[in-house]
N, C-alpha and C positions, 0 to 999 in steps of 0.2 A: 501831181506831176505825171509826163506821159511813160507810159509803160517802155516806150525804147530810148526816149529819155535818161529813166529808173535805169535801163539796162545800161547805161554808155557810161553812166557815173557809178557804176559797179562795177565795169570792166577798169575805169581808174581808181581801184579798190577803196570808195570811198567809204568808209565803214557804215555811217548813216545809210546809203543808198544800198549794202548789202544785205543791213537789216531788213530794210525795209523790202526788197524783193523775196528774202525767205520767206517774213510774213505773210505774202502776196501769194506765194507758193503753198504755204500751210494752209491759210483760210479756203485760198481756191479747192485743194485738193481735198480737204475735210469734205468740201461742201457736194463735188463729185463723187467721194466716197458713200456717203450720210443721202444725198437725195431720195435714191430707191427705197433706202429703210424707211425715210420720214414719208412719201409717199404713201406706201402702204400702212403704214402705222394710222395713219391719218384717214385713210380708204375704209368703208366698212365692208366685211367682205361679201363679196356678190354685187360691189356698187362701186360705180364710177366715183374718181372726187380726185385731189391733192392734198397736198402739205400743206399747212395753214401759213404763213408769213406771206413775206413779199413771192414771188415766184418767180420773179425777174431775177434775185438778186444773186440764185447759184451759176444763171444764164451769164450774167455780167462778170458772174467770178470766173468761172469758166474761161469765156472770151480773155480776161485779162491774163490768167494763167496760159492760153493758149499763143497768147502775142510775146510773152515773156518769154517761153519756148523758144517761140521761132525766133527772136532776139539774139537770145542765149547761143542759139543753134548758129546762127548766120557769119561765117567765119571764125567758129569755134575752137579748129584744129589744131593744137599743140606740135611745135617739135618734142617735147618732154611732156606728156602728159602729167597731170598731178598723183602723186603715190596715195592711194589711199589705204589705210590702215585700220584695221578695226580693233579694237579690246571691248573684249568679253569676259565676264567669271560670275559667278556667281554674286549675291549679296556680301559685302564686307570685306571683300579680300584688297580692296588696292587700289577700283581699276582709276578712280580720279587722281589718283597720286600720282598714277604710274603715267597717266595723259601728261597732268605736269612735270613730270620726271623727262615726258620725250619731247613737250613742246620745248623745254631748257636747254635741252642735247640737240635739236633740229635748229633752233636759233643762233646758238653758239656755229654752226656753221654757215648761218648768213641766208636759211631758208623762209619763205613766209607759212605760215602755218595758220590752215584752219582748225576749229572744233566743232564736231557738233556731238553734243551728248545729249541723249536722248534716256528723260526720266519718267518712270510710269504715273498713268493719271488713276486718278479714284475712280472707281467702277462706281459710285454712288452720283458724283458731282462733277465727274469729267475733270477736274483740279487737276496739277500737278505744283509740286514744290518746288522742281526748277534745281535743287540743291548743286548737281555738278559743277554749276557753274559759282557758287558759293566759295566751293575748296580749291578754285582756281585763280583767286582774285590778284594773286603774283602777279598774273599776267594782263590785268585791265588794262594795263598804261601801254601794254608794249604796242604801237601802230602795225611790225610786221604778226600779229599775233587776232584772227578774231575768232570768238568765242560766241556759240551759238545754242542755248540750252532749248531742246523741242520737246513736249509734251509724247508720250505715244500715242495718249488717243484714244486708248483700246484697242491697237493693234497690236496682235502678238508678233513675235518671234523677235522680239529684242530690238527694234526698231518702230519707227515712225512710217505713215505713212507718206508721208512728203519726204523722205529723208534723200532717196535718188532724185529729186529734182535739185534737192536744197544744194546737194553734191555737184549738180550743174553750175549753181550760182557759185559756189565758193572757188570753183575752177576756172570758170568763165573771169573770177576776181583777182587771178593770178595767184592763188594758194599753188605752193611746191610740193606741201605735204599736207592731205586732211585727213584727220585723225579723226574717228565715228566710235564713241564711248557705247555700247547699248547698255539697254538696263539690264539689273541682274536676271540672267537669263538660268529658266529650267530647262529641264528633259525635254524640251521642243523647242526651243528658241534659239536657233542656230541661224538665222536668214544672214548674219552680218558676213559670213562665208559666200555669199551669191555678190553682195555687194563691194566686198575689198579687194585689191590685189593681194595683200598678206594680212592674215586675222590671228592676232597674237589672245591666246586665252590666258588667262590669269589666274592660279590657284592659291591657295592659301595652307600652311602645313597645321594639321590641327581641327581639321574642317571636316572630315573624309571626303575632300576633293577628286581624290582620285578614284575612289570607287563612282560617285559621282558622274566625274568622268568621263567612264565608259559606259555607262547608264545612257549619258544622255547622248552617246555619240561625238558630244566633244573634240574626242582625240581625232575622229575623222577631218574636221575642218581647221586644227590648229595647223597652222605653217609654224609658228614662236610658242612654246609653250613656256609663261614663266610662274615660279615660286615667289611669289613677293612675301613680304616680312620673313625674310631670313632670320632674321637673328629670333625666332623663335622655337621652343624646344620642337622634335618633328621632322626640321625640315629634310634631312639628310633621308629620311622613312620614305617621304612621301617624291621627293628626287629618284628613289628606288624604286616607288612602285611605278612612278609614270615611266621610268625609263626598260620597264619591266614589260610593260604595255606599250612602249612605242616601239620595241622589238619587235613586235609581231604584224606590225606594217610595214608591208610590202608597196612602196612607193618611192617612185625615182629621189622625190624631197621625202625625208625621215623631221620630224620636229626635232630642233632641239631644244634643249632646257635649258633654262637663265633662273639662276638666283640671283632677287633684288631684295632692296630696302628703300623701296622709293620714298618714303619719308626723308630718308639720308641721303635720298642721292646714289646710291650704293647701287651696281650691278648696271650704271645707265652704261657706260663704254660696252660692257659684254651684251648689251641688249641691241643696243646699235649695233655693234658687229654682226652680228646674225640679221636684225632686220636689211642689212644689208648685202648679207650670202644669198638671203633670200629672191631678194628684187634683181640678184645678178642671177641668178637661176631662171628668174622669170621670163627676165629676158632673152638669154641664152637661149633658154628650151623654145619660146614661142607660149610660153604658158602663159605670158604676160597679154598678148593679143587674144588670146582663146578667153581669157577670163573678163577681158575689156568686150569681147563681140557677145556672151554670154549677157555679161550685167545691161549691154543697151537691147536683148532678145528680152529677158526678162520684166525690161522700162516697158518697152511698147506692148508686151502682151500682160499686163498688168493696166496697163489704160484703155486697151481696146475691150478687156474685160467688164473692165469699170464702166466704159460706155454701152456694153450690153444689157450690166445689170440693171443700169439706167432707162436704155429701151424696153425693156421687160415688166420696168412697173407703170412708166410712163402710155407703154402703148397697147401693153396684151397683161394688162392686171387684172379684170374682168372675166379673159379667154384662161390663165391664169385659175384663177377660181372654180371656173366650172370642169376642166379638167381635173382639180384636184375634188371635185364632187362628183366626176365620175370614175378617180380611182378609190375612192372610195365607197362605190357603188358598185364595187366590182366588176365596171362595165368597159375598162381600160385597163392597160397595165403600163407602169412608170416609165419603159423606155418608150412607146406608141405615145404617150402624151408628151414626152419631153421632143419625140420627132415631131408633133404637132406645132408646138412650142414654136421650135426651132424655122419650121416651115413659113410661119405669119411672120420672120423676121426678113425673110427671100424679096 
């Protein structure tokens, strides 16, 4: 099928045709990601060469992901743009429950609603299990509802790297609200804050979540902070300490705290209430546009990277080499050769 084809029966959110563009988007953008590495890996060093397969065929993904784009792009402009949402916590606390907990509460008002949950792959086999979308299967049937589980990849910070285009398709699909699960994110994996309008974190009482927490910076990027599994011993401790700690932020928006039981359903009305103080804040202030001109500064300087690092194996991997033989010969030093670098790209 043709690629603005693919795009025209995605904008009439035809499920198959949205799958299939994400796919198109994952593959392409893997393949621009991975080129430079597989290049060089392939290169021995001090010698010209490439990647061993086809060599046409990251060229072809490319072009297709590039026509998709401009597809995607071509009268894209929302009066209401799509709300996006992220949940983040750690390992165990909730977060696919709590997704299903909001896609029930976003539908019961008549919204369409994307997912994309995003689960880590194996550092050994590249695999991922895909599970989130396992615990979500309530919602297979619902047609306003699709459901999109993406591998990371190996990319850190809690997301995919395809995951802002994937965001274009499901918007471009007429989704009101898309929801972005990350994986259980550490002490660095906060990127789902660059990406959402509102990024609701998720703790758990019992965990040391909260020391946690602040550890990982956390508390800087929650707009919704929630306590899910309430009804466990804890929770009222741990209510205390994060509210202990979101004292001491000094910010126009303060998070505030929601106890749930997404399991039960329990705490979805107060969760909703606030995701919704929130987006009226957003609006109001202008934070809303600031964070929307931010996430599309961040899209393009993240691809125009990606095609540097591309030109760098592809055309000065050789210039590349012997630079780093002569800073290793003491006969350079790292900023002089990285201007060199930079020079052969002019």
């Amino acid at each position: 099928m043709d690629v603005r084809e693919l795009v025209g029966q995605a904008r009439q959110g035809r499920p198959r045709a949205v799958a299939r563009l994400i796919s198109l988007v994952e593959n392409a953008v893997e393949n621009a990601e991975n080129a430079a590495k597989a290049a060089n890996a392939a290169r021995p060093a001090g010698s010209a060469g490439s990647a061993g397969g086809d060599p046409a065929a990251p060229a072809a993904a490319s072009r297709a992901l590039r026509e998709a784009m401009a597809a995607l792009a071509t009268g894209a402009a929302r009066a209401h743009p799509a709300r996006v949402i992220g949940l983040t916590g750690s390992p165990g606390v909730g977060k696919s429950t709590s997704t299903g907990m909001l896609i029930r509460a976003f539908r019961k008002r008549g919204s369409t609603v994307g997912v994309l949950a995003v689960d880590p792959s194996s550092p050994f086999t590249g695999g991922a299990l895909l599970g989130d979308r396992v615990r979500m299967q309530d919602h297979a049937t619902d047609p306003g509802v699709f459901i999109r589980s993406m591998s990371s990849r190996g990319h850190l910070g809690g997301l995919a790297w395809a995951t802002p285009q994937a965001l274009r398709v499901l918007e471009a699909a007429g989704c009101d609200v898309i929801l972005v699960e990350t994986v259980g994110v550490g002490q660095a994996e906060v990127e789902i804050a660059r990406l959402a309008d509102t990024t609701v974190v998720i703790l758990a009482p019992g965990m040391g979540d909260g020391v946690q927490a602040a550890k990982a910076g956390i508390l800087e990027v929650a707009d919704v902070l929630v306590v899910n599994k309430a009804d466990r011993d804890g929770v009222q401790a741990t209510v205390r300490e994060l509210r202990n700690m979101t004292g001491l932020v000094e910010t126009p928006w303060r998070p505030p705290i929601v106890t749930t039981v997404a399991s039960k359903g329990e705490g979805a009305d107060d969760l909703m209430a606030e995701l919704d103080k929130h987006q009226a804040y957003l609006e109001e202030s202008g934070e809303a546009r600031r964070r929307r001109l931010a996430r599309a500064r961040d899209e393009i300087e993240a691809i125009a990277l990606a095609q540097l690092r591309s030109r760098f194996a592809v055309l000065h991997g050789d210039r590349l080499d012997a630079l780093a033989e002569r800073l290793l010969g003491a006969q350079t030093d790292p900023y002089a050769a990285a201007d060199d670098l930079i020079a052969a790209l002019r």
